[in-house]
C-alpha positions in Angstrom: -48.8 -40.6 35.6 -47.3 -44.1 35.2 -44.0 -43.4 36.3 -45.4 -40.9 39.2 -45.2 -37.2 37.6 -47.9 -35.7 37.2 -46.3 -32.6 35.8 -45.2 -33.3 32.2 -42.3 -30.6 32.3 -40.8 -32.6 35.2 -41.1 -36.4 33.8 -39.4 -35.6 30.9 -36.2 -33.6 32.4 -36.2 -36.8 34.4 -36.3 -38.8 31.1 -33.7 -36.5 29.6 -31.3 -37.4 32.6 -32.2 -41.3 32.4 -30.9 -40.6 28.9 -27.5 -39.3 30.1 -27.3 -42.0 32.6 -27.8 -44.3 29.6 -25.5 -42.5 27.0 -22.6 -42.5 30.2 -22.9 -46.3 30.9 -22.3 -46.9 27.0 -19.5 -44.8 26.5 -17.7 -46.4 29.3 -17.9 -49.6 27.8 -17.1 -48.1 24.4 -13.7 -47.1 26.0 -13.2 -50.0 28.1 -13.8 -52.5 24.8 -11.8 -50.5 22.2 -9.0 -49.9 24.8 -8.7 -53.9 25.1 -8.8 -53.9 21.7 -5.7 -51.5 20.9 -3.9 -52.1 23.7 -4.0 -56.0 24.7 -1.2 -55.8 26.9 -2.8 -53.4 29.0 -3.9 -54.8 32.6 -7.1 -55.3 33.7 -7.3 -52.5 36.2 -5.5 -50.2 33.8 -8.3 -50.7 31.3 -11.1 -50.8 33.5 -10.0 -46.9 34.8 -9.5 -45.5 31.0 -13.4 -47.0 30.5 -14.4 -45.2 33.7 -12.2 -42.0 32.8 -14.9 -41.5 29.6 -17.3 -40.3 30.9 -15.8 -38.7 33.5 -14.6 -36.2 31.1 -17.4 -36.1 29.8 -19.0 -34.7 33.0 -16.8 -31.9 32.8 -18.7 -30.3 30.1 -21.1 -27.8 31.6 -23.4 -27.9 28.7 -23.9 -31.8 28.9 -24.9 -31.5 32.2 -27.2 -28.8 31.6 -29.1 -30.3 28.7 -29.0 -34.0 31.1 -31.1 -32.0 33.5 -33.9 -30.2 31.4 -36.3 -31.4 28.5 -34.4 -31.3 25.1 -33.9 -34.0 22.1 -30.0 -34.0 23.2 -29.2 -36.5 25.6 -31.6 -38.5 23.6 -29.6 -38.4 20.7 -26.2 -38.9 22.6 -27.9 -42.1 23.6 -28.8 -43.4 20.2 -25.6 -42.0 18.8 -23.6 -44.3 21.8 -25.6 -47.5 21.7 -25.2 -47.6 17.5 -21.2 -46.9 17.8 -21.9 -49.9 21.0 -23.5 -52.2 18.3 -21.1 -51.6 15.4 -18.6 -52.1 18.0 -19.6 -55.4 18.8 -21.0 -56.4 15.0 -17.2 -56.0 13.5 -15.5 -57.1 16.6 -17.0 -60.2 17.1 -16.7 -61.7 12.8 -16.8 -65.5 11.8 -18.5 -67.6 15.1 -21.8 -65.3 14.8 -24.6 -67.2 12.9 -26.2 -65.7 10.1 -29.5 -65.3 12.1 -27.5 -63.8 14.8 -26.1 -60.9 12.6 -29.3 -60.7 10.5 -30.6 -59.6 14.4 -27.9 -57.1 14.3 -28.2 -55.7 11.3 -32.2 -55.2 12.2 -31.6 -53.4 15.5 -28.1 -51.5 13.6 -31.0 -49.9 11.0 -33.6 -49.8 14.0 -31.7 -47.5 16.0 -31.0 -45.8 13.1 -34.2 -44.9 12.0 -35.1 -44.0 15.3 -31.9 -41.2 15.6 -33.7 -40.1 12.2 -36.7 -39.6 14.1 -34.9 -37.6 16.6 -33.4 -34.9 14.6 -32.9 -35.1 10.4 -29.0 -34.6 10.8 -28.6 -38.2 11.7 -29.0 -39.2 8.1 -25.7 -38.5 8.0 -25.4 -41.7 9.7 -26.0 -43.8 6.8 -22.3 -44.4 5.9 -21.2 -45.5 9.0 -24.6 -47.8 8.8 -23.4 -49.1 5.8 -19.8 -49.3 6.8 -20.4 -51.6 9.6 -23.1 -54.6 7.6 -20.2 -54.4 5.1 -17.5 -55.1 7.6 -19.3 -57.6 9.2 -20.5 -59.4 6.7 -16.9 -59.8 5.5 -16.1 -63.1 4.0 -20.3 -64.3 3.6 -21.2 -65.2 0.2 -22.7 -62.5 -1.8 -26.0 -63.3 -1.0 -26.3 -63.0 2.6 -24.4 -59.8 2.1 -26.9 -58.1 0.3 -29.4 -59.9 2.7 -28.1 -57.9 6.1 -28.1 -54.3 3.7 -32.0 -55.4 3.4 -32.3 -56.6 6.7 -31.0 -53.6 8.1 -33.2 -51.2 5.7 -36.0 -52.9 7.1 -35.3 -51.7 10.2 -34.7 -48.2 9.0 -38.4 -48.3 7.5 -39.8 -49.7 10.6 -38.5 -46.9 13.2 -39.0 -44.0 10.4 -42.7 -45.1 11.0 -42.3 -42.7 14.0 -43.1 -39.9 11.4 -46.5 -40.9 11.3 -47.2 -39.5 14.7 -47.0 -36.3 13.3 -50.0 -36.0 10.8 -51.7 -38.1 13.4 -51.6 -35.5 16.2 -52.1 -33.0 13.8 -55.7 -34.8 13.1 -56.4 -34.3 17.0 -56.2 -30.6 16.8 -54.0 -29.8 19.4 -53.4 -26.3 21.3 -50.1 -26.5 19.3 -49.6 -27.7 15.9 -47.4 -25.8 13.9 -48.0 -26.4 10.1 -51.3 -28.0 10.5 -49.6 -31.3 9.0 -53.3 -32.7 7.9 -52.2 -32.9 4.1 -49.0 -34.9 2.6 -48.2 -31.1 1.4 -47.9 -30.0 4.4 -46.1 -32.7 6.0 -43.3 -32.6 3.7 -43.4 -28.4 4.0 -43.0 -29.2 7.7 -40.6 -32.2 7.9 -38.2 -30.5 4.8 -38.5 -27.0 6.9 -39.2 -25.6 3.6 -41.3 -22.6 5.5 -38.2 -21.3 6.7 -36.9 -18.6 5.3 -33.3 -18.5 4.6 -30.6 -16.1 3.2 -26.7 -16.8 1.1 -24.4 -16.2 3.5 -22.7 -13.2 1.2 -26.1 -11.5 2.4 -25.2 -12.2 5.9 -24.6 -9.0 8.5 -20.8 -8.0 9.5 -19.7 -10.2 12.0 -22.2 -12.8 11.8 -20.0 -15.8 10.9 -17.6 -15.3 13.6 -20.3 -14.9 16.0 -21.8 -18.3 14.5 -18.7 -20.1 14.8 -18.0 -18.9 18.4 -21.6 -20.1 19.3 -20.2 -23.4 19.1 -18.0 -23.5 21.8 -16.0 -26.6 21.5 -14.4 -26.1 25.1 -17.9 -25.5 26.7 -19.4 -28.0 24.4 -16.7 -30.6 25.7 -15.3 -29.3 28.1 -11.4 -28.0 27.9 -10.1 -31.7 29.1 -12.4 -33.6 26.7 -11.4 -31.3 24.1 -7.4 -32.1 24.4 -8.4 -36.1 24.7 -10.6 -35.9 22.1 -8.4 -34.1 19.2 -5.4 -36.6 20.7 -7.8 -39.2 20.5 -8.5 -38.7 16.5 -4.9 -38.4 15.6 -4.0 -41.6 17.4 -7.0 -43.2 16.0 -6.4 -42.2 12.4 -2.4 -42.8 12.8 -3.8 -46.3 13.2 -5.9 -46.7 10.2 -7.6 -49.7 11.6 -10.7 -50.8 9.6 -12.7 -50.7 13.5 -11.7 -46.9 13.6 -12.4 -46.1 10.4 -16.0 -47.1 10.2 -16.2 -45.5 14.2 -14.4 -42.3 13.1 -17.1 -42.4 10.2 
């Protein structure tokens, strides 16, 4: 109602296509910064249409566009996953002139945004080592101490956003139309956040043809489109040829 829709369903496609907007303004500066950075003797305008050129292949993927436009944790998590690769971008780009309250701020919002991609969907745990990769790179050549200081300064963060969680039990306490696992207990709130309720097989027990079908569901060309697919596998080996600390904790 604040923002105008009175139909929930509505206001949050909207939102999901505010966060594609979002996720598509980062990546083109994600490509327009690393391209200066690898390839200084680039010219302006030449750099300036690679950054553009992002996310224009990204717009070829039908299935981004179709997850921009309707309600789903996706383009959400595209724009957590962009603005933390646009942060550690900037945390191990920019090393020695940043004061130490400066990067302590960084390493705050780094496990901030963090937490929050937690929040979003589990899988971003996986996150950590690129987390961690990126305080440790940047706090290259402190003293010990204020090392170990950003690591904590960073974990706070991670606390803070996890805090999301607590929404859960919360609403559950409201009794809503809808609340799968009745997540009134700490029992039941780890049953639901684990997905311990969910039944689940070996995959020797699986049916014929069930793990090629799997696979195929992924799609990478319809996932990324056949041109983002080429760039991005040339992309990789490039990156990886270079063995640059910046693309290793990226690649990460």
């Amino acid at each position: 109602r604040v923002f105008g829709f009175e139909d929930p369903a509505r206001g949050t496609n909207v939102f999901s296509a505010l966060c594609s907007a979002a996720t598509l303004a980062l990546i083109c500066w994600l490509t327009l910064t690393w391209t200066r950075i690898m390839f200084p003797e680039l010219s302006r305008r030449m750099a300036s249409l690679t950054g553009v050129s992002a996310p224009l292949i990204l717009l070829h993927s039908s299935a981004y566009i179709e997850l921009s436009t309707t309600t789903e944790q996706y383009t959400l998590l595209t724009l957590f996953l962009s603005a933390l690769l646009a942060l550690g971008t900037v945390m191990i780009t920019n090393p020695g002139p940043v004061s130490g309250q400066a990067r302590a701020r960084q390493a705050f919002a780094l496990g901030l945004l963090w937490g929050c991609a937690i929040g979003n969907h589990l899988s971003q745990i996986s996150l950590g080592l690129f987390v961690a990769l990126v305080v440790w790179k940047a706090s290259s050549g402190m003293p010990r101490r204020h090392r170990w200081t950003l690591f904590f300064t960073a974990a706070f963060g991670l606390v803070l956003a996890s805090m999301v969680f607590l929404w859960v039990p919360l609403r559950s306490r409201e009794n809503p139309l809808i609340d799968y696992g009745n997540i009134k207990t700490l029992e039941n709130f780890l049953r639901a956040l684990l997905r311990t309720g969910w039944t689940s097989r070996p995959i020797s027990e699986a049916p014929a043809g069930f793990v090629t079908e799997w696979l195929a569901s992924y799609d990478p060309a319809g996932q990324l489109g056949v041109s983002g697919l080429i760039f991005s596998v040339s992309g990789l080996v490039y990156l990886a040829a270079k063995r640059d600390s910046l693309i290793v904790c990226l690649l990460v």
